[in-house]
C-alpha positions as CSV (number, residue, x, y, z in Angstrom):
1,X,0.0,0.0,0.0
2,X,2.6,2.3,0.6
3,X,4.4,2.2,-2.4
4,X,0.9,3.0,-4.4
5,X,0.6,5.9,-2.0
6,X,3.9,7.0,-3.2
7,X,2.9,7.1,-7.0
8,X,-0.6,8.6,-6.3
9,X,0.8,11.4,-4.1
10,X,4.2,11.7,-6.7
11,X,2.2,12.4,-8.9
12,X,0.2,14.8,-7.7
13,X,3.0,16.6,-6.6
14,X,5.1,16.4,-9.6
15,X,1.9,17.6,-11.1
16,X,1.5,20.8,-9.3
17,X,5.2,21.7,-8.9
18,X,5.2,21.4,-13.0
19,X,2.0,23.7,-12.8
20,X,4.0,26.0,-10.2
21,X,7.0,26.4,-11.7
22,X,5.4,26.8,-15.7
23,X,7.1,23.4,-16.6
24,X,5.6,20.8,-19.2
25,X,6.5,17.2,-18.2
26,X,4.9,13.9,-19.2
27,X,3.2,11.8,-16.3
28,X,5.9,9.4,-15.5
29,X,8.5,12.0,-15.2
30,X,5.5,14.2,-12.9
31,X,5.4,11.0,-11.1
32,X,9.5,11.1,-10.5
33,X,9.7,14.2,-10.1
34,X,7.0,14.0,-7.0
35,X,8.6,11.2,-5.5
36,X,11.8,11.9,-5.5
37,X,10.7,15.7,-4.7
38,X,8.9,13.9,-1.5
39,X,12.3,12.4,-0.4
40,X,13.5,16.0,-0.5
41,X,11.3,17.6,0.9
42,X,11.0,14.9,3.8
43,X,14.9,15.3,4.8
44,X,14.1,19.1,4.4
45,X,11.5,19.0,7.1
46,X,13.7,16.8,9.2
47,X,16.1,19.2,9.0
48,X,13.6,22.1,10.5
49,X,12.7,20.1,13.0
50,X,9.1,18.6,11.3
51,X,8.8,14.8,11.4
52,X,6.7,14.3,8.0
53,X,5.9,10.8,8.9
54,X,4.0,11.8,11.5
55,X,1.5,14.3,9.4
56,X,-1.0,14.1,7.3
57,X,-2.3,13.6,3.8
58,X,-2.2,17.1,2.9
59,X,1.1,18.1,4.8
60,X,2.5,15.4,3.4
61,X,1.6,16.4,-0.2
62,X,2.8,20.2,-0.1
63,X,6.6,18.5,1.4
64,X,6.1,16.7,-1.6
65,X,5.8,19.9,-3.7
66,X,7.8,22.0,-2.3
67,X,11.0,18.7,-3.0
68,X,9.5,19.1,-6.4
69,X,9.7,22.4,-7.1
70,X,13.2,22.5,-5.2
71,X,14.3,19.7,-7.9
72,X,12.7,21.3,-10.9
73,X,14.5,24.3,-9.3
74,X,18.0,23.0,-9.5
75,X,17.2,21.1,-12.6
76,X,16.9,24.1,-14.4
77,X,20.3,25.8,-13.3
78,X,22.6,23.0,-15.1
């Protein structure tokens, strides 16, 4: 269950990071992009001080798309 979590909520989040930052991906590379954007944004969060595996749905989506946009971000400079 959790890796299908994973790919809905990757790709959501790829999704709306693409939509954020005016990029035009295909759905598997929205789907990448979100996941890997939610490991990200998870040690990011652990970092601060947040402990993302304790929070919810939707906290756990904008980590997600904030890794995302923070990869589409650095993508971008090389």
């Amino acid at each position: 269950m959790g890796f299908l979590y994973s790919i809905l909520i990757g790709g959501i989040a790829g999704y709306l990071a693409s939509v954020v930052m005016g990029s035009h991906h295909s759905a598997l590379v929205n789907i990448i992009l979100g996941i890997v954007g939610g490991f990200i944004g998870g040690f990011i969060a652990r970092r601060l001080g947040n402990d993302p595996d304790n929070d919810g749905l939707v906290m756990n989506l904008l980590i997600a798309v904030g890794g995302a946009i923070v990869l589409i971000f650095l993508g971008r400079l090389f």
